[in-house]
PAZAPA-4460 file (N, C-alpha, C; in steps of 0.05 Angstrom, whole numbers, plus 32768, in hexadecimal, padded with zeros to 4 digits):
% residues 257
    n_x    n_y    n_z   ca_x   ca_y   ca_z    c_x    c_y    c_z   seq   type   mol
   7E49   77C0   6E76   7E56   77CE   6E8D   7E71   77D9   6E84     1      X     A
   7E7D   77F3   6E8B   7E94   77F8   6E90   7EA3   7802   6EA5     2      X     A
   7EBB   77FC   6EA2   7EC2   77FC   6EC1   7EDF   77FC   6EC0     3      X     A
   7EF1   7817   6EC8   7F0B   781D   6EC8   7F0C   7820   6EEA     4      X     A
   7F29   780B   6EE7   7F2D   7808   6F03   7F4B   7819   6F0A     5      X     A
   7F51   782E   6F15   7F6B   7835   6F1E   7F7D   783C   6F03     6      X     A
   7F72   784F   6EFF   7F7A   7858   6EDD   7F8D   7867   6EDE     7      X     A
   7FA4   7869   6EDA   7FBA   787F   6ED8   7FBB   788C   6EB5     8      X     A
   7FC2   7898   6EAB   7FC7   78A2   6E90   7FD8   78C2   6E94     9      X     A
   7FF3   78B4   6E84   8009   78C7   6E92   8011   78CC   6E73    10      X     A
   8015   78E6   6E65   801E   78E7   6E4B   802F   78FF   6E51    11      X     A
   804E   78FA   6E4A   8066   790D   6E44   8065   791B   6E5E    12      X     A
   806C   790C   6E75   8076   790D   6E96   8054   791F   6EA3    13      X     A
   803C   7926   6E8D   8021   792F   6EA0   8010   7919   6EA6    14      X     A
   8003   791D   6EBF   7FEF   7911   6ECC   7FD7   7912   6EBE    15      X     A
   7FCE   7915   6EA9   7FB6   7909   6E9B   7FA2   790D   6EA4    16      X     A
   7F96   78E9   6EB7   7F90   78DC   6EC1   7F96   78D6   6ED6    17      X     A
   7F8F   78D4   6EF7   7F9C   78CA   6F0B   7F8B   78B4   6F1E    18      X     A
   7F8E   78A5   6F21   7F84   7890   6F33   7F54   7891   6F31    19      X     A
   7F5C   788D   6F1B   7F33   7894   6F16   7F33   7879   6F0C    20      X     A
   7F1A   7874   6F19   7F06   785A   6F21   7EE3   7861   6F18    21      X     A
   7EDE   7850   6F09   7EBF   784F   6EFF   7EB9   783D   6EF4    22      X     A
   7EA1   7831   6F02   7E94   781F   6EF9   7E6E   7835   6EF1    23      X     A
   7E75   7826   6EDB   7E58   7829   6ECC   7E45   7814   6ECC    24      X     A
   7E2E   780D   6ED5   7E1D   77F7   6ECD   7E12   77FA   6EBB    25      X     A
   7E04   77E7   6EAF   7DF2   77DE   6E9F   7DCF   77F2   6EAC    26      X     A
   7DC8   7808   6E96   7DB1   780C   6E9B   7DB4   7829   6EA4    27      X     A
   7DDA   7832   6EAC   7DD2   7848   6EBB   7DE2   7856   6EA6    28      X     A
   7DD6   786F   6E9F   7DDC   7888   6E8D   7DEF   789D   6E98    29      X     A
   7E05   789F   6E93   7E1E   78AC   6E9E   7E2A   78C1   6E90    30      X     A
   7E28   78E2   6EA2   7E3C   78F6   6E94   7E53   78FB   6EA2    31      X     A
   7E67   78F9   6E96   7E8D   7906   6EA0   7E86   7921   6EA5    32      X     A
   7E88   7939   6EB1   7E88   7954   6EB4   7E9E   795C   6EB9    33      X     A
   7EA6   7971   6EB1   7EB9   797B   6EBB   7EC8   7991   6EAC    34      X     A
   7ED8   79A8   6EB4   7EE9   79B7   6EA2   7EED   79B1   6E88    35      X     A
   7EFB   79C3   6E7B   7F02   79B3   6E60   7F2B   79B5   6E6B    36      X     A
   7F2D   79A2   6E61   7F4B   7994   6E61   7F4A   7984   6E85    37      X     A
   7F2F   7980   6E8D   7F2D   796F   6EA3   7F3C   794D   6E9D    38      X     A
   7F33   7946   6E83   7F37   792C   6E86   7F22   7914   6E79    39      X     A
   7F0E   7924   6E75   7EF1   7923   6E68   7EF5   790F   6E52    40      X     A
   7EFE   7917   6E42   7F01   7909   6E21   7F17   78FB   6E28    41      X     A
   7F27   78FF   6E32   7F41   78DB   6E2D   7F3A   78C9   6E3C    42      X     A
   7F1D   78C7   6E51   7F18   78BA   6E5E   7F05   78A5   6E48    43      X     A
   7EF3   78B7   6E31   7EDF   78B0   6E1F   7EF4   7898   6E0F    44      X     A
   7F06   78AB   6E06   7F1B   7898   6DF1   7F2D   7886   6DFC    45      X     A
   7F29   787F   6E1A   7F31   786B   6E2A   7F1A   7852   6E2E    46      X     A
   7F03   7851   6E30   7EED   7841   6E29   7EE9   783D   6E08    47      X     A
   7EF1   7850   6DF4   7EEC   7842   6DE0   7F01   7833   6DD2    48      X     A
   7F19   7831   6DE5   7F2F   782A   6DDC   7F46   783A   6DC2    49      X     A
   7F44   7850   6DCA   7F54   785E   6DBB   7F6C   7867   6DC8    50      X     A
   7F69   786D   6DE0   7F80   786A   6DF3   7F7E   7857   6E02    51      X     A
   7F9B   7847   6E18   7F93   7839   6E1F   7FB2   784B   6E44    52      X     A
   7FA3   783B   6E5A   7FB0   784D   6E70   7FD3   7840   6E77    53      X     A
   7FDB   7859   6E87   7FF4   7853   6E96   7FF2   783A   6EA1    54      X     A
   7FDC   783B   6EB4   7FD8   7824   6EC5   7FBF   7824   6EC3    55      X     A
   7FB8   7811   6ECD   7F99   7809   6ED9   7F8A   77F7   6EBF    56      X     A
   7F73   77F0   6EC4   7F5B   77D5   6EB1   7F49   77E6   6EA9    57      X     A
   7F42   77E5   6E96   7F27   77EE   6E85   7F1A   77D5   6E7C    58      X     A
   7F03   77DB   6E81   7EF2   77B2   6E76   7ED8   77CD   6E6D    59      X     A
   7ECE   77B8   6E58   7EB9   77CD   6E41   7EA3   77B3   6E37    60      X     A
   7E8F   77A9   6E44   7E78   7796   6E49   7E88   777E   6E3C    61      X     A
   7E92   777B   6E54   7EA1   7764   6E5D   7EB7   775C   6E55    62      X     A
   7ECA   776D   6E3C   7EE1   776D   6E35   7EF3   7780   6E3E    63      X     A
   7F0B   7773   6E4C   7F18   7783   6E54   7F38   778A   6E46    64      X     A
   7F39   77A4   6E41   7F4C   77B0   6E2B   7F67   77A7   6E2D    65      X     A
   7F77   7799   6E1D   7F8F   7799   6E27   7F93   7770   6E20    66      X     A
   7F77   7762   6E25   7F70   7751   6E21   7F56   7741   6E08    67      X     A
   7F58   7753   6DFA   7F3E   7750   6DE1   7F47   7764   6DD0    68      X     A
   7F33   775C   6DB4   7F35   7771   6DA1   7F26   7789   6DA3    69      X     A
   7F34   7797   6DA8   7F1F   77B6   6DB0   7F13   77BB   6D91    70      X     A
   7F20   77B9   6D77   7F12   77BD   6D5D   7EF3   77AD   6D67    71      X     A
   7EED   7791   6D6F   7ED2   778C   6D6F   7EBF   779B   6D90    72      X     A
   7ED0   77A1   6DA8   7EC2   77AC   6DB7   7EB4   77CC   6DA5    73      X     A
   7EC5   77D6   6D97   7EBB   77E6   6D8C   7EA8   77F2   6D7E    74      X     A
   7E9D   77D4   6D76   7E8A   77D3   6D5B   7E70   77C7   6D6B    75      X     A
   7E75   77CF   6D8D   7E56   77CF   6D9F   7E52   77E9   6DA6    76      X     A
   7E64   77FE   6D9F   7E63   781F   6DAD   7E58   782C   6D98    77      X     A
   7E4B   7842   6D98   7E45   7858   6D87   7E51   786E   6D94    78      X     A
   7E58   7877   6D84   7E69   7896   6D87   7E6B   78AA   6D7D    79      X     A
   7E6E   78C1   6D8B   7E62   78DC   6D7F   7E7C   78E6   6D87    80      X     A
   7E84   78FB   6D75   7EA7   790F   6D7E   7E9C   791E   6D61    81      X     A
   7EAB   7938   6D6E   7EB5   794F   6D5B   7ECA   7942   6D46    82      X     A
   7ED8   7932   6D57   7EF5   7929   6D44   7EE6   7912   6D2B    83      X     A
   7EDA   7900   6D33   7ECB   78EB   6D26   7EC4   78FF   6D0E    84      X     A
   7EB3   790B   6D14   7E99   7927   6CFC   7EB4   792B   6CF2    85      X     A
   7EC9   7935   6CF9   7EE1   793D   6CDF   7EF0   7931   6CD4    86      X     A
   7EED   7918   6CD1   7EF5   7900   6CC5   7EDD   78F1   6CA9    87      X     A
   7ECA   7900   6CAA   7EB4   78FF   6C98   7EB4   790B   6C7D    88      X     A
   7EA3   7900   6C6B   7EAF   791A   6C53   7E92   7923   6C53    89      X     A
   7E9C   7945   6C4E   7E86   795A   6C51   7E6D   7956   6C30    90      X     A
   7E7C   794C   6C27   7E69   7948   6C07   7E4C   7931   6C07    91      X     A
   7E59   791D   6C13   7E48   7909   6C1A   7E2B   7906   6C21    92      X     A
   7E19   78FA   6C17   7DFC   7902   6C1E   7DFC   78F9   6C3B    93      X     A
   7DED   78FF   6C4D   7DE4   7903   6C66   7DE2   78D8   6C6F    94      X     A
   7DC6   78D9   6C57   7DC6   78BE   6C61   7DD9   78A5   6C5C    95      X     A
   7DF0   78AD   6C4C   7E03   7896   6C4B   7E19   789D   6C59    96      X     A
   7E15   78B6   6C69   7E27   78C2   6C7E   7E1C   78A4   6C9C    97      X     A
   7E07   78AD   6CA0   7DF5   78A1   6CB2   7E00   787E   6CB2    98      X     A
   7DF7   787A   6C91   7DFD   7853   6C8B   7E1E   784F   6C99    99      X     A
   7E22   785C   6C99   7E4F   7856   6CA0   7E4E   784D   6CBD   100      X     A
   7E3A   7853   6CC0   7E37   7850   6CE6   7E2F   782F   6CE5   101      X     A
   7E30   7828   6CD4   7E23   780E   6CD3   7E39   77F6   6CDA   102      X     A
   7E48   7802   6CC4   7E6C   77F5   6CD2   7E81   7804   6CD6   103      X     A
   7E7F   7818   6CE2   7E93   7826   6CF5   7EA7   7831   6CDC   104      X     A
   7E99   7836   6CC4   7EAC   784B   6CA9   7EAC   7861   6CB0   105      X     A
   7EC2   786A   6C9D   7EB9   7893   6C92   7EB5   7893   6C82   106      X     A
   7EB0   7884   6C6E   7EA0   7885   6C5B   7EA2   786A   6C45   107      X     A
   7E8A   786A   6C32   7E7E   784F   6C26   7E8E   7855   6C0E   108      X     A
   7E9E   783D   6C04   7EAC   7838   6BF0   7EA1   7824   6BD9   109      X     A
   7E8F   781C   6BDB   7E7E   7803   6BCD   7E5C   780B   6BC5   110      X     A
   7E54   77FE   6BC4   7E30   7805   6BBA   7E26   77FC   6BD9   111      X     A
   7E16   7811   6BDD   7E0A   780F   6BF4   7DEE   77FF   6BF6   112      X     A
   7DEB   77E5   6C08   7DCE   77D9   6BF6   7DBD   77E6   6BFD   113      X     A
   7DA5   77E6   6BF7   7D86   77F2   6BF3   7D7D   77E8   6C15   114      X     A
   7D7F   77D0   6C1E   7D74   77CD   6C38   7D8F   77DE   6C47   115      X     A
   7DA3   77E6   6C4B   7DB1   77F6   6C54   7DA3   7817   6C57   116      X     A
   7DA1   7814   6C3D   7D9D   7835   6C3D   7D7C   7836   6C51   117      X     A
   7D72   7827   6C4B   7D5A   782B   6C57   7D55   782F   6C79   118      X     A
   7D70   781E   6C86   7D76   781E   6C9C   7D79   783A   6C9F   119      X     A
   7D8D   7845   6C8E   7D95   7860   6C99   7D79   7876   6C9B   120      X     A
   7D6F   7872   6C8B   7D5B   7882   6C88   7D40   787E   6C92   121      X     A
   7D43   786B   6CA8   7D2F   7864   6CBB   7D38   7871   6CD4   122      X     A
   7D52   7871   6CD0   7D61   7880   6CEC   7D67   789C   6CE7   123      X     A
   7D61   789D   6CD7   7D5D   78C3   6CD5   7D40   78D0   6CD5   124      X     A
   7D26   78BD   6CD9   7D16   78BD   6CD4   7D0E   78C0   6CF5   125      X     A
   7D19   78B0   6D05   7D1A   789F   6D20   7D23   78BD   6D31   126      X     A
   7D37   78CD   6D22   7D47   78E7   6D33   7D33   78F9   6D26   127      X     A
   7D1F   78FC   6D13   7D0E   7913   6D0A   7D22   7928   6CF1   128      X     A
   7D36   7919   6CE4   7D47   792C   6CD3   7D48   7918   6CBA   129      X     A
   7D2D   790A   6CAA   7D33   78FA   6C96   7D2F   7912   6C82   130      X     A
   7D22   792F   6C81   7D2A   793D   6C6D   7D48   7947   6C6B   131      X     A
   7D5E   7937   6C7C   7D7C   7943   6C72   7D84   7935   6C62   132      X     A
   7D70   7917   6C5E   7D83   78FF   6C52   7D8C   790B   6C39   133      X     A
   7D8F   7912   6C24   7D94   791C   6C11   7DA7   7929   6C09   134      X     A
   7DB6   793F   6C22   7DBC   7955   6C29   7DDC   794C   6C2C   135      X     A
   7DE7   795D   6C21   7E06   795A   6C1E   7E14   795B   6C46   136      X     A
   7E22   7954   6C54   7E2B   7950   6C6D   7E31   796D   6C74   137      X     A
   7E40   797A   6C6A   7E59   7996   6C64   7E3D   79B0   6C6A   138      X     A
   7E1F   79A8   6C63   7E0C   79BC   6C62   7E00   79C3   6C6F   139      X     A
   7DFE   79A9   6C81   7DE7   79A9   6C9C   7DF4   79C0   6CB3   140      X     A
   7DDB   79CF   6CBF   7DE3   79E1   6CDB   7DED   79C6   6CF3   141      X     A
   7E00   79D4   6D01   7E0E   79C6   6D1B   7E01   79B3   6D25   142      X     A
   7DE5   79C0   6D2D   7DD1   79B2   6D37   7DC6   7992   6D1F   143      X     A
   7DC2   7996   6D12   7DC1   7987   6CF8   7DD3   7970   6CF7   144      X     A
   7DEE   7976   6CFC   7E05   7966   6CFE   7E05   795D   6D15   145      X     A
   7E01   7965   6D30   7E09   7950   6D3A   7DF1   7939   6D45   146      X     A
   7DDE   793D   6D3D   7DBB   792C   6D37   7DC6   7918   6D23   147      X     A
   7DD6   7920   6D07   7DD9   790B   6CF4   7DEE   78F6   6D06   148      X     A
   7E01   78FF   6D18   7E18   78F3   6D1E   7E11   78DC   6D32   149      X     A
   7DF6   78EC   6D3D   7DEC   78D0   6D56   7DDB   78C4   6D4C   150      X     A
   7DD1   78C5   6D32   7DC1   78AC   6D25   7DD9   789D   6D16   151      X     A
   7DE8   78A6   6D07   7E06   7898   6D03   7E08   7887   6D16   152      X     A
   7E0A   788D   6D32   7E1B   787C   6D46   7E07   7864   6D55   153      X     A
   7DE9   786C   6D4A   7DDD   7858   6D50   7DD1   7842   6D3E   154      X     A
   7DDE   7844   6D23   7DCD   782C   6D0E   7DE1   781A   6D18   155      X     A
   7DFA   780B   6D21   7E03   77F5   6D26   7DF0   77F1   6D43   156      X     A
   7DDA   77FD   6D4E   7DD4   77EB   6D62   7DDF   77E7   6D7A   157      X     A
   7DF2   77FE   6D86   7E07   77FD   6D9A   7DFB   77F6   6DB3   158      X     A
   7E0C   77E5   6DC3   7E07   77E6   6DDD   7E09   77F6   6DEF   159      X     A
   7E21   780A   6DE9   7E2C   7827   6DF9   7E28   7838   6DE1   160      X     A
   7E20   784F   6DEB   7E17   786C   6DDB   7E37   7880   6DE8   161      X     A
   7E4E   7885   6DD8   7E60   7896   6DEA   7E65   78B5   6DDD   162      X     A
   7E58   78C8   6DE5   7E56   78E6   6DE0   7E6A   78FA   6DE9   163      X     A
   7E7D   78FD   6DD4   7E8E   7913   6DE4   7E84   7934   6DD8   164      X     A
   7E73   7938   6DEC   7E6F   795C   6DEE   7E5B   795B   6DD5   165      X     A
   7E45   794F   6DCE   7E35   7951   6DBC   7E24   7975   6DB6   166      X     A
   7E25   797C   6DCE   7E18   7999   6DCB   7E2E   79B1   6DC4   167      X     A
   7E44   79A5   6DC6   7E57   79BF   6DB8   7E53   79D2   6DA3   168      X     A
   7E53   79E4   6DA8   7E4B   79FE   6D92   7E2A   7A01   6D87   169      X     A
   7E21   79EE   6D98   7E01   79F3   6D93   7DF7   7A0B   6D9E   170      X     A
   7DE4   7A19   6D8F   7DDB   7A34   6DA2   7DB9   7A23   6DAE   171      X     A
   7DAC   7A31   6DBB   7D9B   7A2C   6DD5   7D80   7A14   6DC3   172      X     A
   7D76   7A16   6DBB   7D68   7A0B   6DA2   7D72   79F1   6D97   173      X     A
   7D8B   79ED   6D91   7D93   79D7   6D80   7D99   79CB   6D95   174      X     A
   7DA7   79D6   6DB2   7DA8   79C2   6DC0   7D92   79AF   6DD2   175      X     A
   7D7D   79BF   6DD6   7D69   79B4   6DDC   7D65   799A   6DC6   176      X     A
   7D5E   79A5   6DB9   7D56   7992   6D9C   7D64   796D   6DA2   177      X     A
   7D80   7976   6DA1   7D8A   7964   6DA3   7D8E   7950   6DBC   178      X     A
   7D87   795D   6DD6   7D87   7953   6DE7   7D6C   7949   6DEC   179      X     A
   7D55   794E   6DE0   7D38   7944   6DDF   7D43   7925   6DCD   180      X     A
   7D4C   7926   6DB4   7D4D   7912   6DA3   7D62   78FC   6DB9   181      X     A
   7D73   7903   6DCC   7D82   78F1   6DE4   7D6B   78E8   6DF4   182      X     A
   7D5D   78F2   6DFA   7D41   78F3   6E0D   7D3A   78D1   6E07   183      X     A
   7D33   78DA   6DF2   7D1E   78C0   6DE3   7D2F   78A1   6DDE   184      X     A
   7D47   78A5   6DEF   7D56   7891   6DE1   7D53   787C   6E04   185      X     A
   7D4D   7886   6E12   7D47   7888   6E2D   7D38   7863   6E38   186      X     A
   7D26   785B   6E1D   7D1C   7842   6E2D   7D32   7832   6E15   187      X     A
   7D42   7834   6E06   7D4F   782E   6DF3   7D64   780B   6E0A   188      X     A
   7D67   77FC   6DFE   7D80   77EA   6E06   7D9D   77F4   6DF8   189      X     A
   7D9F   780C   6E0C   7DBA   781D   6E07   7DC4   7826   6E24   190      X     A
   7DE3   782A   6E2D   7DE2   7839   6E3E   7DF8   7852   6E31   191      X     A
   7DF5   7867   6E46   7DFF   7884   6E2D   7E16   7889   6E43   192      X     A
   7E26   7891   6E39   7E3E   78A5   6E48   7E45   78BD   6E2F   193      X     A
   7E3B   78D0   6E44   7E3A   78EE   6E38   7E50   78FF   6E46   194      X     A
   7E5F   790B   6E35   7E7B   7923   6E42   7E71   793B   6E44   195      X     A
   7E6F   794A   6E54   7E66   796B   6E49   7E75   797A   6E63   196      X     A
   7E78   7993   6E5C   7E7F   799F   6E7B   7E6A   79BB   6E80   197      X     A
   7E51   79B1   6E74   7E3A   79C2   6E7C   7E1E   79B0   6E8A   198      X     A
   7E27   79BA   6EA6   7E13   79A9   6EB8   7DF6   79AE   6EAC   199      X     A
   7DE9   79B9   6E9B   7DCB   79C3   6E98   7DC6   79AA   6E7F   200      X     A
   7DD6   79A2   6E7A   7DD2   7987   6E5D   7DC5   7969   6E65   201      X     A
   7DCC   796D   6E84   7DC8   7955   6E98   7DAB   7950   6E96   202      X     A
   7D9C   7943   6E84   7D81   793E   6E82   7D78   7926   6E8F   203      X     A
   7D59   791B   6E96   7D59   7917   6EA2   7D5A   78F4   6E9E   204      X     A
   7D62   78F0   6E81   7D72   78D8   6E7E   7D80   78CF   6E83   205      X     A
   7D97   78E3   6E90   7DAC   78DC   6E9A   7DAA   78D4   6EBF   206      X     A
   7DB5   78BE   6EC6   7DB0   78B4   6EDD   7DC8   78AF   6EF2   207      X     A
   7DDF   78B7   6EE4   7E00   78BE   6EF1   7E0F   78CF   6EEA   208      X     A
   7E1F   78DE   6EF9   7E37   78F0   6EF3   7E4E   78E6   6EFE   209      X     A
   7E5E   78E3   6EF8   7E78   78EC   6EFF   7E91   7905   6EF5   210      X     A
   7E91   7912   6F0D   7EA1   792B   6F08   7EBD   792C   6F0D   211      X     A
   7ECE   7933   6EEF   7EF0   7932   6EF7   7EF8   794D   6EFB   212      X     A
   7F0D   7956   6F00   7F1B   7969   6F0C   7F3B   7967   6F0A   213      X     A
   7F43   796C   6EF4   7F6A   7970   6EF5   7F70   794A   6EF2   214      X     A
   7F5C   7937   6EDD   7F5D   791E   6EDB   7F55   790E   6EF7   215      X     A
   7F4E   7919   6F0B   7F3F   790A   6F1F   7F21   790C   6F21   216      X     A
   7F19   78F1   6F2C   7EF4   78F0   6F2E   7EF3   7900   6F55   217      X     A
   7EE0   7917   6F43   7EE6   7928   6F61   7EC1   7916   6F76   218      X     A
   7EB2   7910   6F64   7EA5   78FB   6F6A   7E94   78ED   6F5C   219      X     A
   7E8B   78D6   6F5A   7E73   78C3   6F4B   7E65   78B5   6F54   220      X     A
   7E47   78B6   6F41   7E31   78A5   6F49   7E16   78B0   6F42   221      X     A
   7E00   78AD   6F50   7DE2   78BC   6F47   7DE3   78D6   6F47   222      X     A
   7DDD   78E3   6F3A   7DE0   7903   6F2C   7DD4   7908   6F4A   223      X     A
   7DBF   7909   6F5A   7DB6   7918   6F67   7DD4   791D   6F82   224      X     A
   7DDD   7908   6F8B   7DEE   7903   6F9D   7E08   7913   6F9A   225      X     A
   7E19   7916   6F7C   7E30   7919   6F6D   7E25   7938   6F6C   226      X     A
   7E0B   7944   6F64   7E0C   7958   6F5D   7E0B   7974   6F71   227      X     A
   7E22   796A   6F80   7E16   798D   6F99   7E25   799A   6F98   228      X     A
   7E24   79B4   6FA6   7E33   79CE   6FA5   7E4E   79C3   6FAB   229      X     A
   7E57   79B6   6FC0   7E69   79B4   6FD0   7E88   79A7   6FB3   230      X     A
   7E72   798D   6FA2   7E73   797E   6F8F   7E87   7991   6F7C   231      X     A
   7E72   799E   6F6E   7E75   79B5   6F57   7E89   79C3   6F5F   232      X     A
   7E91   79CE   6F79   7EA1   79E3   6F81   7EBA   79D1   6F75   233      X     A
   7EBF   79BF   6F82   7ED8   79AF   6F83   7EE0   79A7   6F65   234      X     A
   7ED1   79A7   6F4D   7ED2   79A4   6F36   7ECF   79BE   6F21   235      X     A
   7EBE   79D0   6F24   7EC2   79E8   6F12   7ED8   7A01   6F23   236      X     A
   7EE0   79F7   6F3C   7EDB   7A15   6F4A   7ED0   7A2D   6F52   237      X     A
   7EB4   7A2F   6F4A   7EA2   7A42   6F49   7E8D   7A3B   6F66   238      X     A
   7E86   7A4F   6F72   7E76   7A40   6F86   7E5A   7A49   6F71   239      X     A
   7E46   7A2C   6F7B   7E2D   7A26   6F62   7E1C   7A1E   6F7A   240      X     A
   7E02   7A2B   6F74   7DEA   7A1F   6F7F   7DD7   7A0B   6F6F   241      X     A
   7DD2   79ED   6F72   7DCA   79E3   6F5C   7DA7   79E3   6F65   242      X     A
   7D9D   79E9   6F4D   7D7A   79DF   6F51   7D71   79C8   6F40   243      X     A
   7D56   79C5   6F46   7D55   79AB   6F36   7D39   79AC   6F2B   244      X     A
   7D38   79AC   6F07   7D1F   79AE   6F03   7D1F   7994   6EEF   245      X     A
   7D00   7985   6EEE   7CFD   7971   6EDC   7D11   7959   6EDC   246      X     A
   7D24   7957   6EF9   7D3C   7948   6EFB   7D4D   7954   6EE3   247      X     A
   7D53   796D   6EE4   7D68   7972   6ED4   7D72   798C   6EE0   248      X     A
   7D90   7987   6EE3   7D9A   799F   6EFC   7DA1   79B6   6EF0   249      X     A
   7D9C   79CD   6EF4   7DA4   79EC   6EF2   7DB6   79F9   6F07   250      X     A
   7DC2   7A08   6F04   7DD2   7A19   6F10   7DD5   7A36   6F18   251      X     A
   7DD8   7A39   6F2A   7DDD   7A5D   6F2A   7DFD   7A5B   6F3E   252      X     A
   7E05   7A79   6F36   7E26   7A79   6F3E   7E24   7A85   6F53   253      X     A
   7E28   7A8A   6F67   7E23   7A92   6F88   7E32   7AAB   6F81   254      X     A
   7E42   7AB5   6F7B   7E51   7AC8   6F80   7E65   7AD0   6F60   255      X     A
   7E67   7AEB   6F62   7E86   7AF5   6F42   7EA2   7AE1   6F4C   256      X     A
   7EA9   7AD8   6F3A   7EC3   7AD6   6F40   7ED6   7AEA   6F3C   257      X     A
***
């Protein structure tokens, strides 16, 4: 479970963060939505303990921050970021890119053992991309990269899956792709928190939203409830008509701005 109670996060006299509350259970699959510079990602790096708030409690399955070693709450999360991928070296074969996920490295300084490697390459096998194992990191298409990055984040076995904006710069094709290979992770003993601020990513794995707005939760809970016009207005500003196909919501814009 995670669960930030009355969260302030105030950096160089701005409001951040303002008074947001979420509890996540066990079982339920959760995306942040919202603008970009909403608030989205320091909320991610506030559960994985990279930032920590003005005010308020963060507790992360059953450790609460401030009171434990966040180095070991850490080593129950898998994690996906743009920033993480550029901390990698681009030369590196694919599958000992993958093995690092095993203990939370950027990369393997020692002999990697044979049942290691094999792990990795069962988990690239598991995402449908074991012809990259070979393949220098720096080579792979977008799409390519960020498939290696969420089998990375799952050979330790995580309890929390945490995705900031996995479909970024994907064109129509890779993102599918990638969001099919999320699909399947679905009867998994994982729960996922996904960032994006493109409501059409919302598949039908996903079983909660919560939407911020200028660092506030403008609302949260079961995607069908969280997700209405009235909802969206108050968070993109756009007036949006939402539909719903396959439990997975689409949009049209009511009017030009």
């Amino acid at each position: 479970m995670i669960q930030l109670q009355q969260i302030d996060f105030i950096r160089e006299g701005r409001n951040i963060l303002q008074q947001v509350s979420l509890t996540m259970n066990p079982y339920e699959h959760w995306v942040i939505l919202g603008k970009n510079g909403s608030g989205k990602t320091t909320l991610l790096e506030m559960m994985c303990g990279y930032l920590f708030p003005t005010r308020g409690t963060i507790e992360v399955l059953g450790n609460r921050y401030g009171q434990c070693d966040v180095r070991e709450v850490r080593k129950q999360l898998g994690i996906t970021s743009q920033s993480l991928f550029e901390k990698l070296t681009p030369r590196d074969p694919v599958w000992e890119v993958v093995a690092t996920g095993e203990y939370a490295y950027l990369r393997m300084y020692e002999q990697v053992s044979q049942e290691l490697k094999e792990k990795a390459e069962a988990m690239l096998e598991r995402l449908q991309i074991a012809h990259l194992q070979n393949q220098p990191l720096g080579t792979l298409s977008q799409g390519e990269r960020k498939k290696v990055m969420l089998a990375r984040s799952l050979m330790a076995d995580p309890r929390v899956l945490i995705m900031d904006e996995p479909c970024s710069g994907l064109d129509l094709f890779e993102r599918e792709k990638l969001l099919e290979s999320l699909q399947r992770l679905q009867n998994q003993n994982l729960q996922i928190v996904y960032v994006t601020h493109h409501i059409e990513e919302i598949i039908s794995l996903f079983t909660h939203v919560a939407l911020i707005e200028q660092g506030r939760i403008v609302a949260a809970g079961p995607k069908r409830e969280v997700l209405t016009g009235e909802h969206l207005l108050q968070t993109f500003q756009v007036p949006l008509q939402v539909e719903w196909f396959n439990d997975r919501p689409w949009i049209k814009v009511l009017q030009e701005l």
